[in-house]
N, C-alpha and C positions, 0 to 999 in steps of 0.2 A: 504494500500500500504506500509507505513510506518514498519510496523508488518509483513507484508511481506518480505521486505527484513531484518529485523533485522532474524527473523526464519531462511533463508538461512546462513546469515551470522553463525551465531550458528552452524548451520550444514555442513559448508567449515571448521569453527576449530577447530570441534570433529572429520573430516577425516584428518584432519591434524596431530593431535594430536594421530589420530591412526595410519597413516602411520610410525609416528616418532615411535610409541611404538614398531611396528610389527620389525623395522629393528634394533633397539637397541635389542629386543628378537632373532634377527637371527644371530645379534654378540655372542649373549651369549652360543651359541654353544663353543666359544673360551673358553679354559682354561688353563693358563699358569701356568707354572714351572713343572716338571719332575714327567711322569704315575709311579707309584711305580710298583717295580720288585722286590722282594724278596732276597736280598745280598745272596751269595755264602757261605755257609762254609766248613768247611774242616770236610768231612765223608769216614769212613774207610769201608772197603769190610766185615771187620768180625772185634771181639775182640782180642786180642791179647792174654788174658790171659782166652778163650774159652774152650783149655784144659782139656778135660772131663765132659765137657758141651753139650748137645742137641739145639740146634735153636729151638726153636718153631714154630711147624707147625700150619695152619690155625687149623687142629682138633682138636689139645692138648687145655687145658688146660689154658687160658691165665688170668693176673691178671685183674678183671672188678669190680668197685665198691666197695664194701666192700671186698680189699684186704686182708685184716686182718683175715679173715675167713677162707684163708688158713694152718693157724696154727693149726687148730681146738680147739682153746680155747677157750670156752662160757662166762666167766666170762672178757675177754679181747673183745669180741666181744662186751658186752653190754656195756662196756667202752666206746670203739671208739663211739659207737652211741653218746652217751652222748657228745662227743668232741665237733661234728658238731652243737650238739645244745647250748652248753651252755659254749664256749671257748672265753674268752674274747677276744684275738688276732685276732681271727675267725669273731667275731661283731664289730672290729673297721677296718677290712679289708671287710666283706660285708658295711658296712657306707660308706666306702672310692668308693667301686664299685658303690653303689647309686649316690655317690655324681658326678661319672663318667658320667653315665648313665644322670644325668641333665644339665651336661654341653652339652651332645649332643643334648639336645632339645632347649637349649638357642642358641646355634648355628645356627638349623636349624629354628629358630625363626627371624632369621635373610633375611629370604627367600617371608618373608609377608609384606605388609606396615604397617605404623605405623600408628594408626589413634588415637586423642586427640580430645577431645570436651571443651571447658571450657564458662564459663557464667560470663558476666559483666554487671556493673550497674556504671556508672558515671557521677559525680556532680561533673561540672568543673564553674567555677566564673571568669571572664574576666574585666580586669579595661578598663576602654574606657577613652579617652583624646580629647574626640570631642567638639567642645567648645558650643555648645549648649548645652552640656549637662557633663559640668565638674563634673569630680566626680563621674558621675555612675557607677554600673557594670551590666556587662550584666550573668547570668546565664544559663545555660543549662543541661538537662539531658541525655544519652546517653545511654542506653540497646543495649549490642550487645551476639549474641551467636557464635559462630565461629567454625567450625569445619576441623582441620589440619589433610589431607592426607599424609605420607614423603612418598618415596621406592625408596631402592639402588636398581636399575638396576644390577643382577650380571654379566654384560658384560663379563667379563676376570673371572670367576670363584674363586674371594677370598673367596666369602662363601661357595663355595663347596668345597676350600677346607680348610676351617676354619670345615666345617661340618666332611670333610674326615677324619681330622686329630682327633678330637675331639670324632669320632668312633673308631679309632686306639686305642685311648688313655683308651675309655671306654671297650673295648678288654681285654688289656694291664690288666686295672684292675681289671677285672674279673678274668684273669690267676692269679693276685695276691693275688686272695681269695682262688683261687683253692691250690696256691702254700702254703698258710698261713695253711689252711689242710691240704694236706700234710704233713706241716714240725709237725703241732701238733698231728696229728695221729702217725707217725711214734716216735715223742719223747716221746708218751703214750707206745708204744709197747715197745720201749726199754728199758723203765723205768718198764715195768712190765716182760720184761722177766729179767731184772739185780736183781726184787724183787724176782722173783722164784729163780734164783740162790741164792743168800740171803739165802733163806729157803729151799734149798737143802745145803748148807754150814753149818746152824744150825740143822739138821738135823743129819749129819755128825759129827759133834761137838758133838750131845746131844748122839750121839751114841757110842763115843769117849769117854766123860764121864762117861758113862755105862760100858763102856770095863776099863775102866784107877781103877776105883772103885774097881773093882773084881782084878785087880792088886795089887791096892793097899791091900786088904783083903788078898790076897794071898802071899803077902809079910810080913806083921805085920804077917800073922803065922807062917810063916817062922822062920822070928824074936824069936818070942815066942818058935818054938823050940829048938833055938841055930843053926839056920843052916846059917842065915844071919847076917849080922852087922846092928845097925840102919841106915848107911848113906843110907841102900837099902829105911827104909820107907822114909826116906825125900825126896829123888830120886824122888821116886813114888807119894809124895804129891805135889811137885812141878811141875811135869808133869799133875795131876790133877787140880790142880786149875790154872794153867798158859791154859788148854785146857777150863776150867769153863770161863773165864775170855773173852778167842777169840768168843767163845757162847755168851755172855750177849754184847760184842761187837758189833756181828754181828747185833743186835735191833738195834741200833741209826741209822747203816744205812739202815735198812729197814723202822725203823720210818719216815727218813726223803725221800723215794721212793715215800713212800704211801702218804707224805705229798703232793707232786710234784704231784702226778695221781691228788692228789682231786685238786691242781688248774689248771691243764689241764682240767678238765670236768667241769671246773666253781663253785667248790666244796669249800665251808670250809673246811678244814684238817679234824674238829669235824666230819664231817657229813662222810665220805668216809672210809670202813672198805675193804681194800685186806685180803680176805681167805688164810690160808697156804696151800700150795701144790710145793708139790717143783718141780724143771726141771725132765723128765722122759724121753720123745722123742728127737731126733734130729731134726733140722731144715727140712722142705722137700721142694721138687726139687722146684727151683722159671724159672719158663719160664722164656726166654732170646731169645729178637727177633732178628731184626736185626739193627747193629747199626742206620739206617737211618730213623728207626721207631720214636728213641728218638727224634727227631726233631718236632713229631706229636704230642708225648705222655708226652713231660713235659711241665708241667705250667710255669716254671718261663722259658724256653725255650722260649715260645708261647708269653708270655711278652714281653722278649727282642725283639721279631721280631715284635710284634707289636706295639713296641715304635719306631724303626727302620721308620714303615709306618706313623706313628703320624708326626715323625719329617721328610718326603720326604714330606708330603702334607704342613709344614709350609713353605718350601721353597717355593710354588706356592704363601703362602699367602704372603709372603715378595717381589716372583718378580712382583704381582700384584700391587703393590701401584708405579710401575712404571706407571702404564698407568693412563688417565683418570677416576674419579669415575663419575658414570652417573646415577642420579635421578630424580626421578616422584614427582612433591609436588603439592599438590593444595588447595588452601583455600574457604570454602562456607559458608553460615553461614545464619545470620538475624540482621540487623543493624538498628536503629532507635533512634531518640530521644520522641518517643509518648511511654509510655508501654502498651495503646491498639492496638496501630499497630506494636508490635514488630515481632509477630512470625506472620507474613503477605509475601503476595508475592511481591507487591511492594517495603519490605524491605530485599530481600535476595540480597543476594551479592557473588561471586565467581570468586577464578583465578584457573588457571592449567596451567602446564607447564613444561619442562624439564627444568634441569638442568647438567652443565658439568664441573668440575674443574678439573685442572690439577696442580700440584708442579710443578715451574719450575726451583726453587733452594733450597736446603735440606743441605746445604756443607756436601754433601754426605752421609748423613744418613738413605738415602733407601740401596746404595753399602752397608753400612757397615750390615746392618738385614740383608742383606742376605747371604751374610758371614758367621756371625753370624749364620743363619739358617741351611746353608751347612756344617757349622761348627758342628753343635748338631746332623745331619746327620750320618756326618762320625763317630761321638762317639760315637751313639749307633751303629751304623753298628760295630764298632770294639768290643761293649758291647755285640754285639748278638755271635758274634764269638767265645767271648771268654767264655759266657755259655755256648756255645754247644762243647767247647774242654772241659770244664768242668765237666759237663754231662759225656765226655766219661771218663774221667779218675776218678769219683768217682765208672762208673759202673764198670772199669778194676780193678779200687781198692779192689771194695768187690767182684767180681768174683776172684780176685787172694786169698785174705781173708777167702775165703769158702773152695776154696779149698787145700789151705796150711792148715786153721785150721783140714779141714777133717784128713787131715793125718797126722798131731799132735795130733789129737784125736785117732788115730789107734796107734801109738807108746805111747801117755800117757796110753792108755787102757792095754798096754803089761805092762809097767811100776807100773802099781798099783798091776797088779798081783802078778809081781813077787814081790812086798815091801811085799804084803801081806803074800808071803807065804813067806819069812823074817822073817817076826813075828811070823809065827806058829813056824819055825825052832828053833830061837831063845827064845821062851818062852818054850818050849821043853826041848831046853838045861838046859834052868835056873831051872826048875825044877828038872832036874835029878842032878842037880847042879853042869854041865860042863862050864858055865860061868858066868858072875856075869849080876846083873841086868841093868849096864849100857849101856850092850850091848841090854838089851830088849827094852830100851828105845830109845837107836837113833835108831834102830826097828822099832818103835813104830810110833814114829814121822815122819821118812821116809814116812811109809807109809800113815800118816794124809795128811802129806805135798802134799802127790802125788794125793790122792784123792780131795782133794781141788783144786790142780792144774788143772786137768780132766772135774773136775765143771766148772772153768772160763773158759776152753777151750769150753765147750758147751754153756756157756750164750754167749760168744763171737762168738760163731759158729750163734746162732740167733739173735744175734746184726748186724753179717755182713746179715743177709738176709734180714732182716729188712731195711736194709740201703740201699742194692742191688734193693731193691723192691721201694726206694724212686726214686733211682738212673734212676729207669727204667720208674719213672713216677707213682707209683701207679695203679689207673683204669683209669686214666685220658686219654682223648684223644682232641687235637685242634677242634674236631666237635662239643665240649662241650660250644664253644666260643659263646657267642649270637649275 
């Protein structure tokens, strides 16, 4: 009989116990502070400096993955590969992504109970003052093993959106890996097309050289037959070796290009050999979509918007500790002072039971986090706006860049012509001996000058596409988000 009603009794406070659970789980539908909506920014209908530019249609042609492949440069292709693998910047922003990615599991670790086991053994000694027996003590043993249940209840949704925020975050910095690519692929390319210019400059020099020499040989005979004065040979040696001089120049900074590529690829400087080949082609056409693409297609874009969602979901976590926290804890175990009868059923023991706490004075220090929280909000929200004004004015920057350079490249191209045939005109004369040599030489020079000029105008012409092509996101696209 006895055993009987203890059975029921058990059984009225495990439905007890689960009625409480079912209805603290039908709160937990609640989840406070503000569903994120994606902030506004300012996107324009078209570019402004479009201008002899195509939109890219679905058909054409669009930048995917290894952008860099549009230059057709093999030797710059097998570079970039290298970047992604072995670019230190690159490995301490994938780290950083990892490290992202495990705070979203600690978070959502937050969603389970917490269960502890631990094991005791205790020898406790007691003085007794009983007067029959002054003086004694009484001793005891006590083995207990005890097993702790906790769980936060997430009634009001802090952990979801401790979880929310903490996915935002690990978003956020995966774009950061993406964006950390980027910026080191694109300073690989620039550095190797500033190195071909380099070596179309030396080139140009060593050719120079070659022309300045036969000048000079052509003036010492001159010389030799009384037709010139010496100042003609100095002239002409000084024009050579001041052109030797801009040549052996031109190595320190292609030494120190090449130094720059091998630590881009993760390189010793020792180990990384750039081939000579100088600039030949022009930059070719870079698709250009439509401004509101860039929203999709840049990393650090995609960042700011998903720092934006990180910090709307902490605001939930800060208006949450306005309410009640509500948990599950129960304690079970095996208690005893015999250690044959320890792990026995007459010595198990157990509680269960909710728990509810409530703050009911903070001198304000939940008002102020959330402030605070709403505060970190609005700062990236104004952070995401202002990369995406960003965004557009680097790409207006080198679409106007392209196409101002193109058509300094078409008047520099007029320009070297004519220097050119300057010098034929002029060394013409000098021979027939209608003018003196001073005029062949700033001739001469003119036309090095203009040719060199012409060079920087085409490294700069693939500098801005290069940049144009960062501008636009690369291959990148926000689907790439995990």
């Amino acid at each position: 009989m006895f055993r009987s009603r203890r059975k029921r009794h058990y059984i009225w406070a495990g439905l007890r116990i689960a009625v409480i659970i079912i209805g603290l789980l039908t709160l937990a539908a609640c989840t406070v502070g503000p569903d994120y909506v994606r902030p506004k920014a300012e996107v324009t209908a078209g570019y402004k400096e479009m201008d002899g530019w195509k939109v890219a249609q679905p058909q054409d042609n669009t930048l995917r993955g290894p952008w860099w492949e549009i230059f057709n440069e093999p030797e710059l292709n097998a570079l970039e590969i290298q970047v992604a693998v072995s670019n230190q910047n690159i490995a301490a922003a994938e780290a950083a992504y990892r490290q992202a990615r495990a705070l979203v599991q600690q978070a959502r670790a937050a969603y389970f109970p917490t269960v502890t086991i631990g094991m005791g053994v205790t020898n406790s000694s007691v003085s007794t003052t009983i007067v029959r027996s002054a003086g004694a003590r009484f001793s005891s043993m006590l083995y207990s093993l005890p097993v702790d249940v906790s769980w936060e209840l997430d009634v009001w949704g802090r952990i979801r959106r401790l979880v929310e925020s903490s996915q935002a975050g690990a978003q956020a910095s995966a774009a950061d890996l993406a964006t950390a690519q980027l910026s080191a692929q694109t300073e690989l390319a620039q550095d190797y097309f500033q190195l071909r210019a380099l070596d179309a400059q030396k080139k140009l020099l060593d050719e120079s050289v070659t022309d300045f020499q036969q000048s000079l040989e052509l003036t010492r005979n001159r010389y030799a037959a009384g037709v010139v004065s010496r100042a003609d040979i100095l002239q002409a040696e000084t024009q050579l070796k001041t052109t030797q001089a801009q040549a052996i120049d031109v190595g320190v900074q292609r030494a120190q290009l090449e130094h720059a590529i091998a630590i881009l690829v993760g390189k010793p400087p020792a180990e990384i050999v750039v081939s000579t080949a100088p600039l030949s082609t022009p930059p070719p056409p870079i698709p250009v979509g439509l401004p509101s693409e860039i929203l999709e297609r840049r990393p650090d874009i995609a960042a700011a918007e998903r720092r934006v969602a990180a910090a709307n979901a902490q605001i939930g976590v800060a208006e949450a500790a306005y309410f009640p926290t509500v948990s599950l804890g129960s304690t079970g175990g095996f208690q005893t002072g015999t250690f044959a009868k320890w792990i026995s059923l007459p010595s198990r023991f157990w509680a269960v039971g909710p728990n509810v706490t409530e703050t009911v004075f903070d001198g304000g220090l939940r008002g102020a986090q959330t402030e605070e929280a709403r505060a970190v909000y609005d700062a990236n929200v104004a952070l995401y706006r202002e990369t995406v004004l960003t965004g557009f004015q680097q790409v207006e920057d080198n679409l106007a860049a392209l196409r101002i350079l193109e058509s300094e490249a078409q008047v520099q191209d007029e320009a070297v012509k004519a220097a050119q045939q300057t010098v034929a005109v002029f060394t013409n004369q000098y021979k027939a001996g209608i003018t003196n040599y001073l005029d062949v030489i700033v001739a001469q020079t003119a036309a090095l000058n203009n040719e060199r000029t012409a060079i920087n105008i085409m490294g700069n012409r693939l500098n801005a596409a290069v940049l144009l092509i960062k501008a636009l996101g690369g291959g990148w696209k926000t689907s790439d988000l995990p």
